[in-house]
ZAVEXFI-802765 format. One line per field, with one value per residue (C-alpha): residue number from 1; residue in one letter; y, z, x. Coordinates in steps of 0.02 Angstrom, whole numbers. Layout:
% ZAVEXFI-802765
k <- [NUM  ...]
r <- [a  ...]
v <- [Y  ...]
w <- [Z  ...]
u <- [X  ...]
This chain:
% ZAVEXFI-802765
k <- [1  2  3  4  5  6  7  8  9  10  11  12  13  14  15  16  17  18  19  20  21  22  23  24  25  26  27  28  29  30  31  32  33  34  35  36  37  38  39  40  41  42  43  44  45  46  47  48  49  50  51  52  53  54  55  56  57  58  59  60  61  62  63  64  65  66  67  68  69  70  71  72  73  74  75  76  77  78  79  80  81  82  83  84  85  86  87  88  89  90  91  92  93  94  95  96  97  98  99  100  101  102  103  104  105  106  107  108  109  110  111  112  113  114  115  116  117  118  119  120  121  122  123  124  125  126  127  128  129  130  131  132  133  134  135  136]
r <- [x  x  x  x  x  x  x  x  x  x  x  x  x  x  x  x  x  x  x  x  x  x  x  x  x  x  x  x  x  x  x  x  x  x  x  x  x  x  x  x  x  x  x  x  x  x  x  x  x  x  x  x  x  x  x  x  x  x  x  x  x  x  x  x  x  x  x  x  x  x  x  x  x  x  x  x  x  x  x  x  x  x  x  x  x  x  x  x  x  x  x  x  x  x  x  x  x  x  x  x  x  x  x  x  x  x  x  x  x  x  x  x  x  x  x  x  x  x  x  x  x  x  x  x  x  x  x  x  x  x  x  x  x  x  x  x]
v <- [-2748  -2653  -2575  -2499  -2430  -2341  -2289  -2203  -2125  -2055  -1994  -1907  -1824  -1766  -1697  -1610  -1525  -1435  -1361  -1155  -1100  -1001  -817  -713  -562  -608  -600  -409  -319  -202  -193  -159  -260  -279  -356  -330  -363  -367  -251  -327  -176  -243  -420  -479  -330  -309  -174  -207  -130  -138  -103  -56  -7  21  -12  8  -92  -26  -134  -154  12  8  153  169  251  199  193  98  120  65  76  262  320  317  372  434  353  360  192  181  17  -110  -267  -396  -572  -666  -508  -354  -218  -79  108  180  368  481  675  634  481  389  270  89  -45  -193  -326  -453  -602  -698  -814  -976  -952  -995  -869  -691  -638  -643  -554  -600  -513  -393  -221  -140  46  181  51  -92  -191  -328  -374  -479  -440  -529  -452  -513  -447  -383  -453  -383]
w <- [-3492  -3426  -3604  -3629  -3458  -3480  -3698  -3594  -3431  -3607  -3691  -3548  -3534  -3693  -3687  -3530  -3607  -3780  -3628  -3619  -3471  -3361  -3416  -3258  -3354  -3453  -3254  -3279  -3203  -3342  -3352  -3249  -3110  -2993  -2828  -2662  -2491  -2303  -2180  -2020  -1904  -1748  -1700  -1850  -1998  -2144  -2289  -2448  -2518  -2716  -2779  -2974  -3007  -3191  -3153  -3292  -3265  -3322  -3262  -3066  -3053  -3052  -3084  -3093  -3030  -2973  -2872  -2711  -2672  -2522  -2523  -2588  -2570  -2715  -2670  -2805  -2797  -2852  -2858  -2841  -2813  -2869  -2949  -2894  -2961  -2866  -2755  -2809  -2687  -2720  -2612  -2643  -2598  -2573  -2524  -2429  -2309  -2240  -2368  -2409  -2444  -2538  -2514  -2646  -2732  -2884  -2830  -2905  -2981  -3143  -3126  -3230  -3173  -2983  -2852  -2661  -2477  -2334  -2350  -2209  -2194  -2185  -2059  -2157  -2023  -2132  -2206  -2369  -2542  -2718  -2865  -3027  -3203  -3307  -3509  -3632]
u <- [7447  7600  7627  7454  7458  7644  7544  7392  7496  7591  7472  7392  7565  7538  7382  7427  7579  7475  7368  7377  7449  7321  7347  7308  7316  7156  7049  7035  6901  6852  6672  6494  6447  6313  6287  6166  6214  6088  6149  6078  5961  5896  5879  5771  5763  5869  5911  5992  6112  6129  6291  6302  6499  6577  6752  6910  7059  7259  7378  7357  7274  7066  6953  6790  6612  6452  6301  6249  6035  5982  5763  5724  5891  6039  6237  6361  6543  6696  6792  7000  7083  7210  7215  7347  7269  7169  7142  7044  7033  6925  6896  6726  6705  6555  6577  6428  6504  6635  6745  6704  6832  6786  6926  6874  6940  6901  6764  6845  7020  6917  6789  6807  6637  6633  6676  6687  6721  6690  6636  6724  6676  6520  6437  6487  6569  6639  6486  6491  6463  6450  6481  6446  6505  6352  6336  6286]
């Protein structure tokens, strides 16, 4: 009984070892993606925010532009940020209004596709947002 438990604890050894290693490098942030937060007004009412960014990823540096609508109204931004894996922290800036920060992280450490964190800025007062990598 000893013997097949020393042949299994073995081969689970070797199984383990032919795994890839996790290649942080391949968690860029190239690509569109979308997400809408609830800024709180009042004691009971709500707006959303929608937040559609195309970002580009070289290196550690992140570019990018997009729009955030809130109801009626739509806001042109620029987006400037770095990338320093699991943390992705992105500026957005409007002519028009005070910079937002978006200190994010990976959602899971598996996760390509998700962002998560505050929005700290432009009345955001730390208020969270989800964004999520568009397909295809």
């Amino acid at each position: 009984m000893k013997r097949g438990m020393i042949v299994a604890a073995l081969a689970a050894l070797a199984a383990a070892a032919c795994k890839q290693p996790l290649d942080v490098g391949s968690f860029s942030v190239t690509g569109a993606w979308r997400g809408t937060t609830y800024l709180h007004v009042g004691a009971t009412d709500s707006i959303p925010y929608t937040f559609r960014l195309d970002l580009k990823q070289d290196q550690s540096h992140v570019t990018g532009s997009g729009v955030i609508a809130a109801a009626a109204d739509s806001v042109q931004t620029t987006v400037d940020g770095s990338w320093g894996y699991p943390r992705v922290t992105l500026r957005l800036s409007s002519p028009e209004y005070a910079e937002i920060r978006f200190n994010s992280t990976f959602v899971r450490e598996v996760s390509r596709d998700s962002l998560f964190g505050p929005l700290i800025g432009s009345g955001f007062t730390g208020t969270s947002l989800t964004l999520v990598r568009q397909h295809p």
